[in-house]
N, CA, C, O and CB atoms as a CASP TS submission, in Angstrom:
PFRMAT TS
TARGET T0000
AUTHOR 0000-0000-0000
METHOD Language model
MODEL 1
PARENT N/A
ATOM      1  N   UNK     1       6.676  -9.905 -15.021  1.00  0.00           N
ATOM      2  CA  UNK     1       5.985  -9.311 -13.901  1.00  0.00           C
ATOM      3  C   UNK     1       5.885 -10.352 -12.791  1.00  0.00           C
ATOM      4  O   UNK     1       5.568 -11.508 -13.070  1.00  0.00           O
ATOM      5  CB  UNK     1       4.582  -8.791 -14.319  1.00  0.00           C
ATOM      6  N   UNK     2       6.171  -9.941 -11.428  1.00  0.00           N
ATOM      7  CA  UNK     2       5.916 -10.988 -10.298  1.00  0.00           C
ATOM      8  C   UNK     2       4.776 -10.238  -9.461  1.00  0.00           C
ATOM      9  O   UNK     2       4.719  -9.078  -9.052  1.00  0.00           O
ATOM     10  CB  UNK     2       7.392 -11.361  -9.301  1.00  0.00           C
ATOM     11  N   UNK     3       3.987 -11.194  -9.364  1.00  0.00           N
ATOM     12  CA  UNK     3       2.581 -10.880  -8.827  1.00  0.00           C
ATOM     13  C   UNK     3       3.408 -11.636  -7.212  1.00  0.00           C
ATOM     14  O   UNK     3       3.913 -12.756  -7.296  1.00  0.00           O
ATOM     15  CB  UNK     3       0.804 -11.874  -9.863  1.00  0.00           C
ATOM     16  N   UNK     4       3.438 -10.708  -5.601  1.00  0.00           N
ATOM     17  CA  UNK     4       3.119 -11.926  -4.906  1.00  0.00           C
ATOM     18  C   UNK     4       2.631 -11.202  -3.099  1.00  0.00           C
ATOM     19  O   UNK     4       2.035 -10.160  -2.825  1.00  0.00           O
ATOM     20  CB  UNK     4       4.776 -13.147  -5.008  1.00  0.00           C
ATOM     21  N   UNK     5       3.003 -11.917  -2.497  1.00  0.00           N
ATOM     22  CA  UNK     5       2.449 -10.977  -1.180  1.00  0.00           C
ATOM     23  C   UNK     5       3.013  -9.871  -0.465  1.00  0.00           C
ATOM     24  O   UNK     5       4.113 -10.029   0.065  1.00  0.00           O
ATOM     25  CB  UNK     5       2.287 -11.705  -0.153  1.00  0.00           C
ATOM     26  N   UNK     6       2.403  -8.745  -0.372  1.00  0.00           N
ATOM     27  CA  UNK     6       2.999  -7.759   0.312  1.00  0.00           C
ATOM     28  C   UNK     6       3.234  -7.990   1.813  1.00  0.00           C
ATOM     29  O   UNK     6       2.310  -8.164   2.607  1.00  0.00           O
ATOM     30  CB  UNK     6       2.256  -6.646   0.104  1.00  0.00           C
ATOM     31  N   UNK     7       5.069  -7.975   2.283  1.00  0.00           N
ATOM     32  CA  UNK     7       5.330  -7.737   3.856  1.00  0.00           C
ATOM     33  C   UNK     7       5.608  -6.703   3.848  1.00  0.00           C
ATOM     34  O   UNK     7       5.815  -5.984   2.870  1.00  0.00           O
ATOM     35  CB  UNK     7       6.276  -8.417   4.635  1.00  0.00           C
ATOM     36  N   UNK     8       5.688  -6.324   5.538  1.00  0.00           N
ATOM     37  CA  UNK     8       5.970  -4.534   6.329  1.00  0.00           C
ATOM     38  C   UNK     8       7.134  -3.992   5.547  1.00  0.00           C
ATOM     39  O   UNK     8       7.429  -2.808   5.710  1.00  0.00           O
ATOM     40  CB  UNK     8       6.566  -4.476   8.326  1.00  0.00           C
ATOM     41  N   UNK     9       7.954  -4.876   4.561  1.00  0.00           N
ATOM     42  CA  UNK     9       9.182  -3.930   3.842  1.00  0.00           C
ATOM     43  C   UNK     9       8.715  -3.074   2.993  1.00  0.00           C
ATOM     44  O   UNK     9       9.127  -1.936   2.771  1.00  0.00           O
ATOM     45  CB  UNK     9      10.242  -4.660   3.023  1.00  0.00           C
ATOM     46  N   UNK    10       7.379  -3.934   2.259  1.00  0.00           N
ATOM     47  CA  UNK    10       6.830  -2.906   1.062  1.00  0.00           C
ATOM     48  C   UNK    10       6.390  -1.770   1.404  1.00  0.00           C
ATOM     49  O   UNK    10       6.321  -0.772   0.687  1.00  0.00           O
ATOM     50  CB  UNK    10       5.759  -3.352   0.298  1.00  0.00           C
ATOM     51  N   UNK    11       5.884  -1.943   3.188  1.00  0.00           N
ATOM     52  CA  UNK    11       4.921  -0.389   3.009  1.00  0.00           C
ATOM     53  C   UNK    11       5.466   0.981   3.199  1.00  0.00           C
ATOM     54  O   UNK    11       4.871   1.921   3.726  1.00  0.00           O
ATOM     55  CB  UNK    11       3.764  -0.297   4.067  1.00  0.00           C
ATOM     56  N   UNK    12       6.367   0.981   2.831  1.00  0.00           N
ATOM     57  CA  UNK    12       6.688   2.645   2.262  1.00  0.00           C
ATOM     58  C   UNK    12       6.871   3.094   0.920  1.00  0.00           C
ATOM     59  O   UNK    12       7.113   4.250   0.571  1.00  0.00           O
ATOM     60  CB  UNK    12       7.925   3.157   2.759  1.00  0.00           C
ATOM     61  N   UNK    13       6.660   1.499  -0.230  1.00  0.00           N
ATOM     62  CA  UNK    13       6.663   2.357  -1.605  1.00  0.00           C
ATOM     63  C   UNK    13       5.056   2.151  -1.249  1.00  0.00           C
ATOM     64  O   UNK    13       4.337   3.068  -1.645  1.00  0.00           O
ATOM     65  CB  UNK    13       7.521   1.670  -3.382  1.00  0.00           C
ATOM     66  N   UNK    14       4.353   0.976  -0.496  1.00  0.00           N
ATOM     67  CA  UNK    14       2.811   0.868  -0.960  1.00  0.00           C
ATOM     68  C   UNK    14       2.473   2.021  -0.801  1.00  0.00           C
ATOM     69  O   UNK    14       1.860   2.612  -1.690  1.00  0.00           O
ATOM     70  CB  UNK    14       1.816  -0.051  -0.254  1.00  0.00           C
ATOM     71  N   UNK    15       2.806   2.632   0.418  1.00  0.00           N
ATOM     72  CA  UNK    15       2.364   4.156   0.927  1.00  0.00           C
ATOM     73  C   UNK    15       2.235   5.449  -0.089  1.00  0.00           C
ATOM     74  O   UNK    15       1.311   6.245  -0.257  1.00  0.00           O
ATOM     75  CB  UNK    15       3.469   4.623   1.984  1.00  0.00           C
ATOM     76  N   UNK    16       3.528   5.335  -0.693  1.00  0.00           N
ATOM     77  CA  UNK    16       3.801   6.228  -1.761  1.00  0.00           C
ATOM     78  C   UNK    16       3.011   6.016  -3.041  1.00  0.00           C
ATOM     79  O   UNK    16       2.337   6.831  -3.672  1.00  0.00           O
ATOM     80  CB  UNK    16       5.181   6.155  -2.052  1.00  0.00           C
ATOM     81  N   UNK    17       3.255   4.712  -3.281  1.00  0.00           N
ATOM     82  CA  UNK    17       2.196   4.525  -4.728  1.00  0.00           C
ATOM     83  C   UNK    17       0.286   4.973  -4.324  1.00  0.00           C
ATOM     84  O   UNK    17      -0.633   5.251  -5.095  1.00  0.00           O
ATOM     85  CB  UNK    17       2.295   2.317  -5.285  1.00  0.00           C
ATOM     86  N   UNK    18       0.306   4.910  -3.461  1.00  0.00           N
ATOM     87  CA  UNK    18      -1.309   5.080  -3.523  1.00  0.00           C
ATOM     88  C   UNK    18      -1.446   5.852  -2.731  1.00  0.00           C
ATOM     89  O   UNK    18      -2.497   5.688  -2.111  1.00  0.00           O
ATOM     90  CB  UNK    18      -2.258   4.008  -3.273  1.00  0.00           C
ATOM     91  N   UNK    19      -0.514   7.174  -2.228  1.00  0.00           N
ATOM     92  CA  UNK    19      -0.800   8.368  -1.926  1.00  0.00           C
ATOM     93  C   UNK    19      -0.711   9.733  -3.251  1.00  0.00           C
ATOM     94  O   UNK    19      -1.010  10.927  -3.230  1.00  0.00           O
ATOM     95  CB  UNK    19       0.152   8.514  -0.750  1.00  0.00           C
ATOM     96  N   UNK    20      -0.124   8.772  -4.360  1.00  0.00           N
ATOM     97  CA  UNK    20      -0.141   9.546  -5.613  1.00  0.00           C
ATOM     98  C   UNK    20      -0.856   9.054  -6.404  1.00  0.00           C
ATOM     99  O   UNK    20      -1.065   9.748  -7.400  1.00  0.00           O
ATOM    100  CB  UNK    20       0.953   9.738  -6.225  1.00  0.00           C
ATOM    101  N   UNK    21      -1.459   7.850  -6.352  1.00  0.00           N
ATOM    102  CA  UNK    21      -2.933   7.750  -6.686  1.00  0.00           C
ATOM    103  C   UNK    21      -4.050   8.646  -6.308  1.00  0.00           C
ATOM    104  O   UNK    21      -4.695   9.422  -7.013  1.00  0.00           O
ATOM    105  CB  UNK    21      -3.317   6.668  -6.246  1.00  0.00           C
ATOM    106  N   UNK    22      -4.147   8.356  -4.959  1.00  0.00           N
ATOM    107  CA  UNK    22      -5.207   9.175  -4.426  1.00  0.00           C
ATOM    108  C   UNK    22      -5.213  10.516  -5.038  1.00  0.00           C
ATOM    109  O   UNK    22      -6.303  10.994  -5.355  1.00  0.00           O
ATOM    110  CB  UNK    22      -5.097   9.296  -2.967  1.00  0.00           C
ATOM    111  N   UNK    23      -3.821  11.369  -5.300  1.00  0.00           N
ATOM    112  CA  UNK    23      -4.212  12.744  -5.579  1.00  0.00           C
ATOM    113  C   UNK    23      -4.409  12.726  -7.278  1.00  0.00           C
ATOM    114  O   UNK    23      -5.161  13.501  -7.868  1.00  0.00           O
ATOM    115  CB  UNK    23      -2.962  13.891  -4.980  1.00  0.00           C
ATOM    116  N   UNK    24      -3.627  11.740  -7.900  1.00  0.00           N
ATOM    117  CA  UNK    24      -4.077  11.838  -9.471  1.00  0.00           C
ATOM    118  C   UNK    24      -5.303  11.538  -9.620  1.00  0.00           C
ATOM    119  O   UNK    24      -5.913  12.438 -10.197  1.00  0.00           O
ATOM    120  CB  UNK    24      -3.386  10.971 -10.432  1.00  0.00           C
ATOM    121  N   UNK    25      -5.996  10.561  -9.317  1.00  0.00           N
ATOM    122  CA  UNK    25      -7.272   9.898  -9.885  1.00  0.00           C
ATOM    123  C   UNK    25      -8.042   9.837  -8.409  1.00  0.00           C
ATOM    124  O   UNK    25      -8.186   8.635  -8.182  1.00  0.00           O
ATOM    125  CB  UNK    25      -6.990   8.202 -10.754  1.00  0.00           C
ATOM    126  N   UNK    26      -8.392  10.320  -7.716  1.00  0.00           N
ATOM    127  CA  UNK    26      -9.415  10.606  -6.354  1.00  0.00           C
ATOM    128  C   UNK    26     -10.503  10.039  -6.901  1.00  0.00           C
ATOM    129  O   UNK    26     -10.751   9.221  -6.015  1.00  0.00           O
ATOM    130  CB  UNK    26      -9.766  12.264  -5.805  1.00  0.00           C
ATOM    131  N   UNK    27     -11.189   9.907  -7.575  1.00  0.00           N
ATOM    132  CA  UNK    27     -12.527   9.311  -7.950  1.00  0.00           C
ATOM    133  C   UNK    27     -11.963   7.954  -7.641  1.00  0.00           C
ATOM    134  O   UNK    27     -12.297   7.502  -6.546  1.00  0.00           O
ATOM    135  CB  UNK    27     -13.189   9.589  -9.584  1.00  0.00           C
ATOM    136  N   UNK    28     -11.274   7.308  -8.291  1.00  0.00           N
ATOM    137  CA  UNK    28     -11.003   5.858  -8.775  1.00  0.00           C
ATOM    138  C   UNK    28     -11.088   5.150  -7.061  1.00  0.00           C
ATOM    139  O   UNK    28     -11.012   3.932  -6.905  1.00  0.00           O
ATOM    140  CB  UNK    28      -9.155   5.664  -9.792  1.00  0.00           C
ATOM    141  N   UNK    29     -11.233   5.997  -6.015  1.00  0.00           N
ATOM    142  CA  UNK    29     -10.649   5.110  -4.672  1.00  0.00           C
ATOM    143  C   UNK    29     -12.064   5.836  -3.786  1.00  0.00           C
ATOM    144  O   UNK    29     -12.672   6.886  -3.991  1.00  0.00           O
ATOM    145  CB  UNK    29      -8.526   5.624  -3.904  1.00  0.00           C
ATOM    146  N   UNK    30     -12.249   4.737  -2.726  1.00  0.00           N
ATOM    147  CA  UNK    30     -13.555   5.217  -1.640  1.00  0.00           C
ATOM    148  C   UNK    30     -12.641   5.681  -0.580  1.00  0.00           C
ATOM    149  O   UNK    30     -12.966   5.461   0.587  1.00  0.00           O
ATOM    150  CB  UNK    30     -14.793   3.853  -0.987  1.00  0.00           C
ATOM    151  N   UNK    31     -11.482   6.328  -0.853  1.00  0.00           N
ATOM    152  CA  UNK    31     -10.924   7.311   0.165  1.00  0.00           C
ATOM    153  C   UNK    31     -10.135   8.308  -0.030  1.00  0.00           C
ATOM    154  O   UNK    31      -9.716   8.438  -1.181  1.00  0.00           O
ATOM    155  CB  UNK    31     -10.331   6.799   0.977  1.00  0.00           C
ATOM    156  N   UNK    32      -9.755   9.169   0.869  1.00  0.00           N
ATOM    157  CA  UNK    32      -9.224  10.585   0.219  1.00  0.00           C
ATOM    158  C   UNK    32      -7.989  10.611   0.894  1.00  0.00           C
ATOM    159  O   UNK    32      -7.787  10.164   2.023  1.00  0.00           O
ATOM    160  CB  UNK    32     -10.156  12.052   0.497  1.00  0.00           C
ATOM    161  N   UNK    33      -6.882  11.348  -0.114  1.00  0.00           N
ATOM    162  CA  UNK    33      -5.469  11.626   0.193  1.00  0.00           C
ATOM    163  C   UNK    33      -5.714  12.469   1.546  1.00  0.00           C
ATOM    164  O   UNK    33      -4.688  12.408   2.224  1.00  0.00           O
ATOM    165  CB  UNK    33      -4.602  12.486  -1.099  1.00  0.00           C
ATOM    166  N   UNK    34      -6.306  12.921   1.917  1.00  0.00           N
ATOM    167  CA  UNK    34      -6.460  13.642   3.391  1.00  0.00           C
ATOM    168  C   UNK    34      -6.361  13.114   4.461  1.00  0.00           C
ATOM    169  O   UNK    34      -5.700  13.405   5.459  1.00  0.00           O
ATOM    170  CB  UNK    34      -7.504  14.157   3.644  1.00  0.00           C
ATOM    171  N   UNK    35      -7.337  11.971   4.142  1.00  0.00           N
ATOM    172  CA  UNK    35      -7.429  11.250   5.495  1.00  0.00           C
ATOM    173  C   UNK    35      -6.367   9.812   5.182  1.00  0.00           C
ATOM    174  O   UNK    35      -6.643   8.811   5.843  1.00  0.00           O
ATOM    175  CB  UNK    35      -9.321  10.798   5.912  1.00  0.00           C
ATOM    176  N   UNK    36      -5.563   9.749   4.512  1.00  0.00           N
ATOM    177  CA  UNK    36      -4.669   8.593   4.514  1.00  0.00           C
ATOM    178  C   UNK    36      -2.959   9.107   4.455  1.00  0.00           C
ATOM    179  O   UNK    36      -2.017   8.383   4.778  1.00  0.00           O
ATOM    180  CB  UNK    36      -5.124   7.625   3.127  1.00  0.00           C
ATOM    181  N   UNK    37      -2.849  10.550   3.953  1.00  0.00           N
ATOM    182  CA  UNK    37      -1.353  11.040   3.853  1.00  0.00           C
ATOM    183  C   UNK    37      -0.672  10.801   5.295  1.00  0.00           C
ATOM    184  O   UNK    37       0.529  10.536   5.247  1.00  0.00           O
ATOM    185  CB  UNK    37      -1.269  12.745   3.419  1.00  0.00           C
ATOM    186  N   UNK    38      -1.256  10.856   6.544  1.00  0.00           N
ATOM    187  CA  UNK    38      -0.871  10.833   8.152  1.00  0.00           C
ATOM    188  C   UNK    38      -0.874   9.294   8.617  1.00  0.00           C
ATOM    189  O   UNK    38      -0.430   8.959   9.715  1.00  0.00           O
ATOM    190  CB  UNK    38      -2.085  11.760   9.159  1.00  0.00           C
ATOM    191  N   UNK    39      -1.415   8.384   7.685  1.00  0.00           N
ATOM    192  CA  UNK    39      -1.193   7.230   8.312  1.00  0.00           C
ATOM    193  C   UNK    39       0.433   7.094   8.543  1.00  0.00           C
ATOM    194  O   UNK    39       1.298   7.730   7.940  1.00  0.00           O
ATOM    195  CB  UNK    39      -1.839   6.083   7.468  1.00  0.00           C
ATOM    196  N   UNK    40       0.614   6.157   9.514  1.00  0.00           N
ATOM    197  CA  UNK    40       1.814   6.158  10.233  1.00  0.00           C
ATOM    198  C   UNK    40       2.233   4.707   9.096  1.00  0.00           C
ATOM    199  O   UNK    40       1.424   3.857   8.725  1.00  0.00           O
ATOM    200  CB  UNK    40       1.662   5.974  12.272  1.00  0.00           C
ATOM    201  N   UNK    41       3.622   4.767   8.752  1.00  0.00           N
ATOM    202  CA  UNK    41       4.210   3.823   8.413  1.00  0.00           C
ATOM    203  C   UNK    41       4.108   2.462   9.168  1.00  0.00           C
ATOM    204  O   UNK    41       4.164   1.445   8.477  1.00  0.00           O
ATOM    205  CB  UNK    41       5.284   4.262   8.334  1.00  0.00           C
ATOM    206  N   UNK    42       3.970   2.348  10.452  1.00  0.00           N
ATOM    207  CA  UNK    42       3.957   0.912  11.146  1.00  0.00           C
ATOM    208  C   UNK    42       2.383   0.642  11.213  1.00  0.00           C
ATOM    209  O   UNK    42       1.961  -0.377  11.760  1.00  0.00           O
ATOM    210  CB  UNK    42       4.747   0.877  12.819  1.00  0.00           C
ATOM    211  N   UNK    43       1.666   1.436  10.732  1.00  0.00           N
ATOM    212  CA  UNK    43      -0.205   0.654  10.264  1.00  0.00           C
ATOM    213  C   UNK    43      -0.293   0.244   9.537  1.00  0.00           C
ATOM    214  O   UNK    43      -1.304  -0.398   9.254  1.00  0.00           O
ATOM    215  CB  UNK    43      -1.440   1.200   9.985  1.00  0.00           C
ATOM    216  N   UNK    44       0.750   0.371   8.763  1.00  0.00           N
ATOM    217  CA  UNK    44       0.964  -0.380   7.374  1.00  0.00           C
ATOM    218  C   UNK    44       1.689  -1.787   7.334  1.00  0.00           C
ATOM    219  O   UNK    44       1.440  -2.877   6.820  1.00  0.00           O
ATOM    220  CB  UNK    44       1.814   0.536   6.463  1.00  0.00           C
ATOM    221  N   UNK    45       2.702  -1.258   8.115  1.00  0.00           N
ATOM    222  CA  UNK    45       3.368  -2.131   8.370  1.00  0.00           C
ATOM    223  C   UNK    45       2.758  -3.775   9.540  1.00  0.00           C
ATOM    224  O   UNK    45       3.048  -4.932   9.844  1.00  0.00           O
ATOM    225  CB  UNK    45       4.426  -1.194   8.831  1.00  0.00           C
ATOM    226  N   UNK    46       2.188  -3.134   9.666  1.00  0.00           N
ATOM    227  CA  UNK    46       1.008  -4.370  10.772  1.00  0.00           C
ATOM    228  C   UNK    46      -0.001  -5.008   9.633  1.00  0.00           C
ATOM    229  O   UNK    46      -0.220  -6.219   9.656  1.00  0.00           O
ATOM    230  CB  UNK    46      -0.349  -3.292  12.304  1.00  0.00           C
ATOM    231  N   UNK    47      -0.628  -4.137   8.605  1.00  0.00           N
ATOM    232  CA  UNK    47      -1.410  -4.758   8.114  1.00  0.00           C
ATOM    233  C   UNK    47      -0.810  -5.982   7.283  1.00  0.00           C
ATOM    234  O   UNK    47      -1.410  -7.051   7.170  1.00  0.00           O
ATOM    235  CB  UNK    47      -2.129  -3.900   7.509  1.00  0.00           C
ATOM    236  N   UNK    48       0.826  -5.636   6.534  1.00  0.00           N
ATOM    237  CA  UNK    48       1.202  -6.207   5.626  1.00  0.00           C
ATOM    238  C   UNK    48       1.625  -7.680   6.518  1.00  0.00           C
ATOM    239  O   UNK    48       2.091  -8.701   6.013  1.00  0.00           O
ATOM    240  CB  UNK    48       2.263  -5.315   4.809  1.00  0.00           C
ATOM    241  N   UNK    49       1.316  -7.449   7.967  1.00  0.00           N
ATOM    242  CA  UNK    49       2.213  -8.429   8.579  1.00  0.00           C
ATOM    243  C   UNK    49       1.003  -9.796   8.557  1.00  0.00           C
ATOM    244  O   UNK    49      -0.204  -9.920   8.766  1.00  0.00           O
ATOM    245  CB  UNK    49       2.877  -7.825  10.344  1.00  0.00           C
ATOM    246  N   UNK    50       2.460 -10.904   8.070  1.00  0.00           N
ATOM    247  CA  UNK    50       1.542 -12.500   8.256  1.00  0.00           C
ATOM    248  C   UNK    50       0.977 -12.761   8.763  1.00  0.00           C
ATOM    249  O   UNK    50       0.146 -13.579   8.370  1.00  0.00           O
ATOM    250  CB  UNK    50       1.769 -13.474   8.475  1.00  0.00           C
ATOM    251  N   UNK    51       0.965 -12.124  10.458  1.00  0.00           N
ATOM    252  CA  UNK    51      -0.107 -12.618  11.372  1.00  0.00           C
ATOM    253  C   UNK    51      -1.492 -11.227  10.993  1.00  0.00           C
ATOM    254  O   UNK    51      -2.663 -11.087  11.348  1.00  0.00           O
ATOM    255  CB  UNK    51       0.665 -12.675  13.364  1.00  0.00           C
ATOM    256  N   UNK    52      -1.069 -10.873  10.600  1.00  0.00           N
ATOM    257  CA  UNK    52      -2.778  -9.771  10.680  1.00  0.00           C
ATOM    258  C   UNK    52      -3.659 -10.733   9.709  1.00  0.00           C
ATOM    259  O   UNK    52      -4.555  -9.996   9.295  1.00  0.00           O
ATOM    260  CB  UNK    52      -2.694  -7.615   9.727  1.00  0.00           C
ATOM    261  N   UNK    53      -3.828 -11.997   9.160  1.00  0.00           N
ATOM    262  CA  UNK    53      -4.749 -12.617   9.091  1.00  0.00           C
ATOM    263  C   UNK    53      -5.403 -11.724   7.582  1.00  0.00           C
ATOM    264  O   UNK    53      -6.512 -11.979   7.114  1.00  0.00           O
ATOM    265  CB  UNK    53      -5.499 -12.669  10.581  1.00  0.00           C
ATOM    266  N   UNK    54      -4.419 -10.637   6.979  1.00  0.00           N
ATOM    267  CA  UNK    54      -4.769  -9.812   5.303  1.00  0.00           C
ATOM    268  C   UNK    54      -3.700 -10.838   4.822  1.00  0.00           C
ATOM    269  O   UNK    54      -2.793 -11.489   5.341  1.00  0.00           O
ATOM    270  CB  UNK    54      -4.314  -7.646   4.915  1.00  0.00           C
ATOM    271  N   UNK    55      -4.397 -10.622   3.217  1.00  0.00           N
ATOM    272  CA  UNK    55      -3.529 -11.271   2.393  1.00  0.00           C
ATOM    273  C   UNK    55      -3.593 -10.078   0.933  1.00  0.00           C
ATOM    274  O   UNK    55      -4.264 -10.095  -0.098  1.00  0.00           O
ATOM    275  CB  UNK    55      -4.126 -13.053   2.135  1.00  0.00           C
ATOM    276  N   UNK    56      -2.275  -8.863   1.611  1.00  0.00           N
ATOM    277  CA  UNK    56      -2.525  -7.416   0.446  1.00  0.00           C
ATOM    278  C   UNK    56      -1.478  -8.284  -0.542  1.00  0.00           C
ATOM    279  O   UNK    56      -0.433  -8.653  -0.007  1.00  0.00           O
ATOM    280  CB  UNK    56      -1.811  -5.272   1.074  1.00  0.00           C
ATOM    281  N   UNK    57      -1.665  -8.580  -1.749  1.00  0.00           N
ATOM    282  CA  UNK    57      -1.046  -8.652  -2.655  1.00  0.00           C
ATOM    283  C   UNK    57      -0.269  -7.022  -3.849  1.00  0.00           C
ATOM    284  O   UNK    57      -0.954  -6.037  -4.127  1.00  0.00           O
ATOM    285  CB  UNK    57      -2.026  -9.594  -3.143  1.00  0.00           C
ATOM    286  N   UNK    58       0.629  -7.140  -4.130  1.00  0.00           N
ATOM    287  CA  UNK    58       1.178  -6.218  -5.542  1.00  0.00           C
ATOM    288  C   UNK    58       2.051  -7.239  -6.326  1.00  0.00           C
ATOM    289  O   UNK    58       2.626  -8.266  -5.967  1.00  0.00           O
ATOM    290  CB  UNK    58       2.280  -4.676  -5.124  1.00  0.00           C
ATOM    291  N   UNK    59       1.933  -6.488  -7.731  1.00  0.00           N
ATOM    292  CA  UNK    59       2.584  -6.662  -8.727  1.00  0.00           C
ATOM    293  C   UNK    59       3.710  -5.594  -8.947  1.00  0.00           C
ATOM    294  O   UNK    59       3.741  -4.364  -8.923  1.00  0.00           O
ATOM    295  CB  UNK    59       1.702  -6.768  -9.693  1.00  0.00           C
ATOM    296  N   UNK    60       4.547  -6.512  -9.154  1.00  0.00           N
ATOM    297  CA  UNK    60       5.662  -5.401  -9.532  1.00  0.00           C
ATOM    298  C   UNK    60       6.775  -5.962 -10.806  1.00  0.00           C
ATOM    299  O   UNK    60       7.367  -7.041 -10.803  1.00  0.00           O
ATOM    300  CB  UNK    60       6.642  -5.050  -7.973  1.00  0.00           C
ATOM    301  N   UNK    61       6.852  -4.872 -11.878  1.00  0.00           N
ATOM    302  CA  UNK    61       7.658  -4.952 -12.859  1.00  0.00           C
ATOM    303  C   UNK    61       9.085  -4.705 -12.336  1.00  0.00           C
ATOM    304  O   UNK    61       9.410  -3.693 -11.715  1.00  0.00           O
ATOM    305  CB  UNK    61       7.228  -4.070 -13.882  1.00  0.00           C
ATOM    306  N   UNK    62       9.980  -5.818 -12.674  1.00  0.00           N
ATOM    307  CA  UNK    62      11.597  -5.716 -12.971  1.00  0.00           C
ATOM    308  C   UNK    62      11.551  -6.694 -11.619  1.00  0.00           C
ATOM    309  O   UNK    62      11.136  -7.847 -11.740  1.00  0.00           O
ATOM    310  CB  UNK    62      12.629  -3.865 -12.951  1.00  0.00           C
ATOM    311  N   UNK    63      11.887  -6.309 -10.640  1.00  0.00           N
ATOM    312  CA  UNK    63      12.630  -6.635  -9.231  1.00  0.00           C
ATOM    313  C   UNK    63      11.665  -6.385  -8.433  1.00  0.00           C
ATOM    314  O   UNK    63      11.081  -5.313  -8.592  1.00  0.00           O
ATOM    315  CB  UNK    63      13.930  -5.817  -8.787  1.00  0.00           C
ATOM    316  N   UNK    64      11.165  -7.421  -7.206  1.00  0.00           N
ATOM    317  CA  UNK    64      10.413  -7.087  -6.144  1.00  0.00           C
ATOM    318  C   UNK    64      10.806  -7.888  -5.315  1.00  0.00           C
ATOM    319  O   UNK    64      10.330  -7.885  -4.180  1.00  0.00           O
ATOM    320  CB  UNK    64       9.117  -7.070  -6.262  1.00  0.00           C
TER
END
């Protein structure tokens, strides 16, 4: 497993993985697939970015 920092390439599986979170397990998160399915790919893509001063980490099995 490689644990390491998420850049703007990841955020369209991040998007995907935790927009099918949200609808499997909705309790588990303090937000709802409603108000996050319309986020725009490049808000994501800003957050994951080096200068936004976040540090979003994932883990990913095989290849990342």
């Amino acid at each position: 497993m490689l644990i390491r920092r998420l850049v703007p390439t990841d955020a369209a599986i991040y998007q995907a993985l935790r927009l099918a979170a949200l609808r499997e397990s909705a309790s588990a998160f303090s937000a709802r697939y409603e108000d996050e399915c319309d986020t725009p790919l490049a808000t994501l893509e800003a957050y994951m970015a080096a200068e936004s001063g976040r540090n979003p980490f994932g883990a990913f099995d095989g290849a990342g």
